[in-house]
C-alpha positions in Angstrom: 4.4 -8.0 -23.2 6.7 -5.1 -23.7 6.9 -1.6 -23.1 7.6 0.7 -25.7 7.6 4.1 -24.8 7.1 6.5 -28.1 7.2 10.1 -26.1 11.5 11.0 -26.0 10.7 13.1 -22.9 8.9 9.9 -21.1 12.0 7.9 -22.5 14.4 10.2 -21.3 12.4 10.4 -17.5 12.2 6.5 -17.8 16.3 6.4 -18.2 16.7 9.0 -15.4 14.8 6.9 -12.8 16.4 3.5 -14.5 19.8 5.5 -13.5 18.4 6.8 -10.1 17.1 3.8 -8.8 19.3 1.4 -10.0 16.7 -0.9 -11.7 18.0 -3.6 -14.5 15.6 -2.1 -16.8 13.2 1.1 -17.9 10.1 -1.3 -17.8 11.3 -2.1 -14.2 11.8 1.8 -13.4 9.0 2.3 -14.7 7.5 -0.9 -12.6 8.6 1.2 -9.7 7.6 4.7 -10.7 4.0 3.2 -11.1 3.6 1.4 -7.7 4.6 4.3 -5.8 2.1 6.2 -7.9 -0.1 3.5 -7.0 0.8 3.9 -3.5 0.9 7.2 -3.0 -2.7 7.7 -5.1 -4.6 5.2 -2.1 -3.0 7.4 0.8 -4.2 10.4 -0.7 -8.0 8.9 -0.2 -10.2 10.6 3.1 -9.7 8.9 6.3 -13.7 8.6 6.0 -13.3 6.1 2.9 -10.1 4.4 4.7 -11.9 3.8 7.9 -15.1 2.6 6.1 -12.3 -0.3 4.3 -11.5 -1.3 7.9 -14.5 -1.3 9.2 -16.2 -3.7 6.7 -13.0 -6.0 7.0 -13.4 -5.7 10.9 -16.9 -6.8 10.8 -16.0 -9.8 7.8 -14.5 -11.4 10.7 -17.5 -11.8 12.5 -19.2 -10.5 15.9 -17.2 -9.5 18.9 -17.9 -11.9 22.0 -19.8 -9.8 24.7 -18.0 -11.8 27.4 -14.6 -10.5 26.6 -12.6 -8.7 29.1 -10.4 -6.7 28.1 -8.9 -6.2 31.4 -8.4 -9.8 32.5 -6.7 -10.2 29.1 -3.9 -7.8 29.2 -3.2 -8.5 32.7 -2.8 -12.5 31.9 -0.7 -11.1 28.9 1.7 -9.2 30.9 1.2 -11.7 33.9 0.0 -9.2 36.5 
């Protein structure tokens, strides 16, 4: 589906960044542009709503074994 683009100022923004960055295109500049939006939108979220998103993938994988040492691990992973 194309992109038309009907505002000359977003036209004229959508050359600059075409020129800027290079890109074979303005709907690949404009590709670009959005993702980092994209991007930098989600980091812009509270750690609280960040940590909840790892916490629920953290316990998708199941329940942590109560027999695991920690200790015993690392030192057969750095062979001490």
């Amino acid at each position: 589906m194309p992109l038309y683009i009907r505002d000359d100022e977003v036209d004229a923004l959508a050359t600059k960044l075409q020129r800027e960055t290079n890109a074979p295109s303005k709907t690949e500049a404009v590709r670009i542009a959005l993702l980092h939006e994209l991007e930098r939108n989600r980091a812009r979220k509270p750690p609280r709503g960040r940590i909840a998103l790892l916490q629920a993938q953290s316990a998708a994988l199941g329940p942590s074994d109560p027999n695991f040492d920690m200790k015993a691990f690392m030192d057969q992973m750095w062979e001490d």
